[in-house]
C-alpha positions, -999 to 999 in steps of 0.1 A, spaced: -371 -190 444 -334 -193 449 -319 -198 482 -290 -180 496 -268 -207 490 -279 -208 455 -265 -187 428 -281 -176 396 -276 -180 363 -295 -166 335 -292 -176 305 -300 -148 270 -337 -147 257 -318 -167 226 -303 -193 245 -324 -227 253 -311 -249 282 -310 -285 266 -311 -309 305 -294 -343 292 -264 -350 269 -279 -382 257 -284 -386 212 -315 -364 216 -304 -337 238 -272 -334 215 -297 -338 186 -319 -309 198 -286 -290 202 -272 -294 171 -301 -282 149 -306 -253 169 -271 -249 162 -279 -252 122 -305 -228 129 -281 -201 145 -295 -207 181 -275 -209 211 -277 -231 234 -268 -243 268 -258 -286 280 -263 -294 316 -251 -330 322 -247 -351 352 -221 -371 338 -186 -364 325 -180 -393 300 -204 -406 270 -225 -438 279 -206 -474 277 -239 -495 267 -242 -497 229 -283 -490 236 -290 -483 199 -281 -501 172 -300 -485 143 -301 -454 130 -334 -458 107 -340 -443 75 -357 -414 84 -336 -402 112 -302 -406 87 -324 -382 65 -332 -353 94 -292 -358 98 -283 -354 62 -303 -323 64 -278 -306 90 -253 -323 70 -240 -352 93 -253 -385 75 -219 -389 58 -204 -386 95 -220 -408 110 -219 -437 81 -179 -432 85 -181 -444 120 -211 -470 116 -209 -509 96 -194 -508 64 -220 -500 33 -213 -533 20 -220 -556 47 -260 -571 45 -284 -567 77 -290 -603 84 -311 -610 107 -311 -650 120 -338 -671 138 -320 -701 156 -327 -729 183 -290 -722 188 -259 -722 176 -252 -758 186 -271 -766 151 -257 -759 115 -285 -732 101 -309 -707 116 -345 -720 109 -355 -687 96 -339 -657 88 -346 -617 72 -324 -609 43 -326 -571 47 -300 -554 23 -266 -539 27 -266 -497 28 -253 -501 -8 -274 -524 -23 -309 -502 -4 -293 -473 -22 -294 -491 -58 -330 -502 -51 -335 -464 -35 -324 -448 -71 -339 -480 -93 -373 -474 -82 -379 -437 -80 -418 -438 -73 -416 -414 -38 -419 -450 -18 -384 -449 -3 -364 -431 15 -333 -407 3 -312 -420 31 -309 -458 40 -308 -470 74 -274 -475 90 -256 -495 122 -244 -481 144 -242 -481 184 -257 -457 203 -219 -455 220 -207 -444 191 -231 -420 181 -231 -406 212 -192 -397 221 -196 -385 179 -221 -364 185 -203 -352 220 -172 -341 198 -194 -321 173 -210 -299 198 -181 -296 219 -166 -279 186 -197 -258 182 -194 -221 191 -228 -219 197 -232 -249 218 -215 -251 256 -219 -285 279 -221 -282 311 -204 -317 325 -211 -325 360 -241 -306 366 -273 -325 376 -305 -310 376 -329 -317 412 -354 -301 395 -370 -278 372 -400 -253 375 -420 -236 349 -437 -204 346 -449 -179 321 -418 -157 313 -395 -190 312 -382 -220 337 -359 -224 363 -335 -253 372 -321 -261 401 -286 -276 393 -261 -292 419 -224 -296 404 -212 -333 411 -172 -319 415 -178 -292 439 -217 -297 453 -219 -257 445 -259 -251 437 -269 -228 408 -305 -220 395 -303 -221 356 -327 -195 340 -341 -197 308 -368 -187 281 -368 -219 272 -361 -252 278 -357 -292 266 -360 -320 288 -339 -351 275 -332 -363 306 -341 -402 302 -371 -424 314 -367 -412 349 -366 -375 342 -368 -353 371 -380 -328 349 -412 -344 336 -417 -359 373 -406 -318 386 -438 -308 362 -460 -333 377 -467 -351 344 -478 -386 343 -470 -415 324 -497 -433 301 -483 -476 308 -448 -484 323 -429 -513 333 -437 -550 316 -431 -584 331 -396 -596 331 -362 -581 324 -334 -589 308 -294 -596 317 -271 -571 292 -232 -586 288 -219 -561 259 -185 -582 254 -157 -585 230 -148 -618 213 -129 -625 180 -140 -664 180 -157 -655 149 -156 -687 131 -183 -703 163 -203 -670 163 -207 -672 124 -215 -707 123 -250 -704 108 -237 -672 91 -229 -638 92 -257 -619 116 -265 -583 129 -295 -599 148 -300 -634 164 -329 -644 181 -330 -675 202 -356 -697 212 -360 -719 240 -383 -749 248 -415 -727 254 -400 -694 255 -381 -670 241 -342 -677 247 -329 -639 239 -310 -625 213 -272 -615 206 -265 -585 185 -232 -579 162 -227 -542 169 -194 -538 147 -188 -570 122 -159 -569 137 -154 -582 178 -181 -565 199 -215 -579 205 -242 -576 228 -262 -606 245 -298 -601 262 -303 -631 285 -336 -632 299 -339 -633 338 -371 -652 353 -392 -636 379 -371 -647 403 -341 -648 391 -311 -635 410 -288 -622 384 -258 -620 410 -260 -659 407 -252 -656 371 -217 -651 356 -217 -630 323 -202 -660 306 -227 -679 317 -253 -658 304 -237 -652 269 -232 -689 263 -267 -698 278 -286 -673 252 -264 -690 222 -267 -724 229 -307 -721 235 -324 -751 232 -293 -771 235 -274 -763 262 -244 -738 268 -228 -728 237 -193 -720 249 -173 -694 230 -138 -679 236 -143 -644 253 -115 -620 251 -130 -591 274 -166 -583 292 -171 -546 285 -202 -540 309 -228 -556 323 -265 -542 337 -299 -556 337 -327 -533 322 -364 -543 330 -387 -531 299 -408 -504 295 -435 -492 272 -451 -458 282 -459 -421 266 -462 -389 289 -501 -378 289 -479 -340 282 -452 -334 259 -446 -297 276 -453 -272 303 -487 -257 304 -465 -221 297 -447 -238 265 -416 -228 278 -405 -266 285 -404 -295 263 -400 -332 268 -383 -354 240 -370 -388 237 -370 -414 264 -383 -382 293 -414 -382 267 -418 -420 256 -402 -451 264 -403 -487 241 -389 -522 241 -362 -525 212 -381 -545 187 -385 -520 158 -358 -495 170 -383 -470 175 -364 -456 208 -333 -433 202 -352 -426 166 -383 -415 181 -361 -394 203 -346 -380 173 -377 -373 154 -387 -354 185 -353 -335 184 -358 -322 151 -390 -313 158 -391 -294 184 -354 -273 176 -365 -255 141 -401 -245 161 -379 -230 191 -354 -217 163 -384 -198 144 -397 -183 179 -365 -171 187 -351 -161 150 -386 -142 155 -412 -158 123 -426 -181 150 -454 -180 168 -463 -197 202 -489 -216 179 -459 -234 162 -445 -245 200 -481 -258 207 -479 -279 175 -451 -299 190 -471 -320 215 -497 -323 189 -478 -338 161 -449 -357 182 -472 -378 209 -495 -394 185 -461 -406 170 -451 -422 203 -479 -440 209 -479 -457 173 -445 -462 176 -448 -480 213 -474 -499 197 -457 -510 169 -424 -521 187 -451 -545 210 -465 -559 178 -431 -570 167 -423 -587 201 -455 -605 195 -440 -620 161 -415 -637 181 -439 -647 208 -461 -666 181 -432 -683 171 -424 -696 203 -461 -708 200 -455 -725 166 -424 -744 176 -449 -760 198 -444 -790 227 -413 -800 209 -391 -772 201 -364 -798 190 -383 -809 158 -372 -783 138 -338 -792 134 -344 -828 125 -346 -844 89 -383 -850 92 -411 -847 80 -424 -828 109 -393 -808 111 -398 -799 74 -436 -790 79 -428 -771 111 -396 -751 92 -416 -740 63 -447 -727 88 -421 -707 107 -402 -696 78 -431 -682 61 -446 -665 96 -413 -647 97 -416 -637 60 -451 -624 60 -445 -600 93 -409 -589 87 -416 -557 95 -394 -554 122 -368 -532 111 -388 -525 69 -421 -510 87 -416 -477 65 -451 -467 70 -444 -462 108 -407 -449 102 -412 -426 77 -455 -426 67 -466 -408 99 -488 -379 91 -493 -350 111 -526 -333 122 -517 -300 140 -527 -263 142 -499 -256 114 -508 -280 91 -534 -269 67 -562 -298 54 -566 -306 22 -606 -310 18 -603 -311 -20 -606 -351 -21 -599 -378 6 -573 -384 29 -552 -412 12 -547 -451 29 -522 -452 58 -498 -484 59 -476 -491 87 -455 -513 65 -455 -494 35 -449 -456 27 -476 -447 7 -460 -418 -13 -481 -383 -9 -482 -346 1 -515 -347 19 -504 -320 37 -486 -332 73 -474 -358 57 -434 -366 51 -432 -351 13 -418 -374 -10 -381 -384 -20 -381 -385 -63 -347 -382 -83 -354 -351 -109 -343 -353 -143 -302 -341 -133 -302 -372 -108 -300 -349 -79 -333 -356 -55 -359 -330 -53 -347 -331 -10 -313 -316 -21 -334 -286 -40 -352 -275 -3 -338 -247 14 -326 -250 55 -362 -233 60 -394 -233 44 -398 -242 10 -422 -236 -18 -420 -264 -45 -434 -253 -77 -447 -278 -105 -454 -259 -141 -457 -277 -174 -443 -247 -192 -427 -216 -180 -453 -192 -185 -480 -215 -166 -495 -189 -135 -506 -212 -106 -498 -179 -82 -469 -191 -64 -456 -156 -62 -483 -146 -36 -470 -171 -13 -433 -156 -21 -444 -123 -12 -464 -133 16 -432 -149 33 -415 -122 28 -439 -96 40 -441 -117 77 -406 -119 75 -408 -157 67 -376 -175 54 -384 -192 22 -369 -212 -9 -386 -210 -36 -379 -244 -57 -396 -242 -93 -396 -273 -115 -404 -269 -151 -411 -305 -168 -405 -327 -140 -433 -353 -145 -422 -381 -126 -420 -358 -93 -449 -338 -104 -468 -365 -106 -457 -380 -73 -460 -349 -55 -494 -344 -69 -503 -307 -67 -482 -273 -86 -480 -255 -47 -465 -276 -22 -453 -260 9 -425 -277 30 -416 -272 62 -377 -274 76 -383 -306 87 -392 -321 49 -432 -323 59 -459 -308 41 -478 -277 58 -500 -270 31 -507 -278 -11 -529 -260 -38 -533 -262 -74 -528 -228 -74 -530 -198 -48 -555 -168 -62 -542 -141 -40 -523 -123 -12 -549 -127 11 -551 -164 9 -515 -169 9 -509 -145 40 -537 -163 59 -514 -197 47 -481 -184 57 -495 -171 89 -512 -207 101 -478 -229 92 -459 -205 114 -480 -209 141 -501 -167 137 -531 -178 131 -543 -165 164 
């Protein structure tokens, strides 16, 4: 209950209070916003992080943007289209070449091999770089603009309490130390790996903190011609005699980088200059590697973590966690921020049907069903990478130095890391885990007409088993069958010929009867994307899975029994 010094605020049934300003709280604002919900920022601090945090925006996030129409946005402020994702494995820069190295392609040259191969195994959107600075302050601006988005700088939540008509949140201002308690239907918690609000609802956290940490000098530097001397990089890693020497990260192609220096157990990192840091982690094996430095934009350590909340919402489901308050990961695999925005989406069009009034609380309990599973792969994943590096700290054996000699034994011991690199480069290509995740929820109707297919974390295997991510194909026009969805639900309809009856129509009429936004997409002698999407009646949700697939639908009663489940009224 509110004290006396504390004043009230209560926000409109159709207003959700977003705690946290970070990429997924403005996420989770803006698609509420492309949904027509309002909604409410409270944020403790006034300016946009400094750290670059983020440097990938991975396929399948740039496609949940291009859906709310920012992909273009945020590719104007990221690396050029042009410039490869190069990823270099060195003993240090001391040497002429990298030992190993990942040729993964520019944006332009992914979209080519996107639109070559048309089979449903790629994305619609390539990845793109970009820091999580960046993105951030971007995504700031947008909302700011928003008429149906209002931030709330300066206001930091002590914390938050749920119950069965909605939460409340006890906010202090920073400016003024005035006290308010924020009422709401609804609520999402972005507030970052130490959330008071997850902590406030007394949920624990499955893992946590791992061995080590890491030294962070984000710096600017135009001595290009030293950096670039075993070629243009976004990514080098650097290996020590026995361990693994760090990695420095080209955030722009331009000036600004980012060097992880890792700090022994006990290591006092006061003791260490940043410039000592940066030319420790890319000289490596060999001693400093001294560069010119024009400017040292910050500087923090960061211990890592790897850890997903046993709950992904209140017991009312009238508060939700998402991004790093729900899950937190170690940067191999950049499944972080884009987890964070997968979770964003997710749980913004369930709150918008609720409160546009087609949802039912079934749809809110789906969230923690489909979204934790995809934490915990993705935590898992992003520790399998690590390990890749870890073996080849292994492989370079008592005598790290051998590889960079004209040997034999150099030779031999190049080739065996060069192909370990090349047979698990799935570092930043693991499309299965990016984009292949299925979900298994309460509005996600089986298909028990034949087998689930084979799962891949590497690979997307192309398929509209229904929770699944639905294929991207080019149609016949060149326009993908993604561009044809409406902002809702949409039915996708295959027919050979135009007078072909596989009952689509009932489902039609059953969305409109429950008052159930739909676009009805019908394809008439697309057989590359029939094929690929593999049944006439595919339903998809706003968020480009399936919730259900039919040959063909024999009657209201079925499809009003299918509309109802995907929308969460099944009971």
């Amino acid at each position: 209950m509110p004290t006396a010094t504390e004043s009230i605020r209560t926000l409109p049934d159709d207003t959700v209070l977003i705690i946290g300003a970070g990429p997924v709280g403005l996420m989770t604002a803006s698609v509420l916003a492309y949904y027509g919900v309002k909604s409410v920022i409270v944020e403790r601090n006034r300016e946009p992080t400094r750290w670059p945090k983020m440097d990938l925006t991975n396929a399948r996030s740039m496609e949940l943007l291009r859906k709310i129409g920012l992909a273009e946005g945020l590719r104007e402020r990221g690396v050029p289209s042009s410039i490869p994702y190069t990823v270099l494995m060195s003993t240090g820069l001391s040497q002429d070449a990298a030992f190993a190295q990942w040729n993964h392609p520019s944006v332009d040259e992914y979209r080519k091999e996107i639109r070559a191969r048309n089979d449903g195994t790629q994305p619609l959107e390539p990845y793109q770089r970009v820091s999580q600075q960046i993105f951030e302050t971007w995504m700031r601006d947008l909302c700011e603009e928003s008429p149906l988005i209002k931030l709330q700088y300066e206001h930091k939540l002590e914390s938050v309490a749920e119950a069965a008509e909605g939460i409340s949140a006890q906010i202090t201002t920073t400016e003024n130390n005035a006290c308010w308690v924020y009422q709401a239907k609804y609520a999402v918690a972005c507030d970052g790996a130490s959330s008071k609000s997850r902590r406030s609802l007394d949920i624990s956290l499955e893992g946590g903190p791992m061995p080590g940490s890491f030294l962070l000098i984000h710096f600017k530097s135009r001595d290009l011609e030293k950096l670039h001397k075993q070629g243009h990089f976004w990514h080098l890693f650097v290996f020590n005699q026995g361990a693994f020497g760090g990695a420095i990260i080209s955030q722009d192609e331009k000036d600004i980088f980012t060097v992880h220096f890792p700090l022994g157990p006990d290591a006092d990192e006061s003791s260490i200059s940043s410039e000592d840091a940066v030319y420790a982690v890319l000289g490596g094996l060999h001693g400093p590697f001294k560069i010119e430095m024009d400017e040292i934009l910050v500087r923090s350590t960061y211990r890592p973590s790897t850890a997903v909340a046993k709950a992904f919402a209140g017991p009312q489901l009238r508060i939700f966690l998402a991004g790093d308050a729900a899950h937190q990961n170690i940067p191999t695999g950049g499944y972080g921020m884009n987890t964070g925005i997968g979770d964003a989406f997710d749980i913004a069009w369930k709150l918008a049907a609720v409160i546009n009034g087609y949802g039912a609380p079934g749809l809110l309990q789906s969230y923690e069903q489909e979204r934790q599973p995809v934490a915990a792969q993705n935590v898992q994943r992003a520790a399998a990478h690590m390990l890749v590096h870890l073996a080849a700290v292994e492989l370079l054996g008592s005598d790290a130095s051998e590889v960079d000699k004209e040997s034999e034994q150099g030779a031999r011991l190049k080739e065996a890391l060069q192909d370990h690199y090349r047979k698990l480069d799935g570092e930043n290509t693991d499309l299965g885990i990016e984009m292949g995740y299925r979900y298994v929820s309460r509005v996600c109707i089986p298909d028990d007409s034949e087998p689930e297919p084979e799962w891949d974390p590497h690979s997307y295997i192309p398929t509209t088993w229904p929770g699944s991510r639905a294929p991207n194909v080019f149609l016949s026009g060149g326009d993908s069958i993604f561009d044809r969805l409406g902002p809702d639900f949409s039915l996708v309809e295959f027919k050979d010929k135009v007078d072909q009856q596989n009952g689509g129509a009932f489902i039609i009429e059953a969305a409109k009867g429950l008052g159930v936004p739909l676009t009805h997409v019908l394809l008439t002698g697309e057989n590359n994307a029939a094929r690929i999407w593999q049944r006439n009646l595919v339903l998809v949700r706003p968020d480009g899975h399936v919730a259900w697939r039919r040959g063909c639908v024999k009657g209201r009663g079925e499809a009003d029994r299918v509309v109802q489940t995907v929308v969460g009224r099944d009971s």
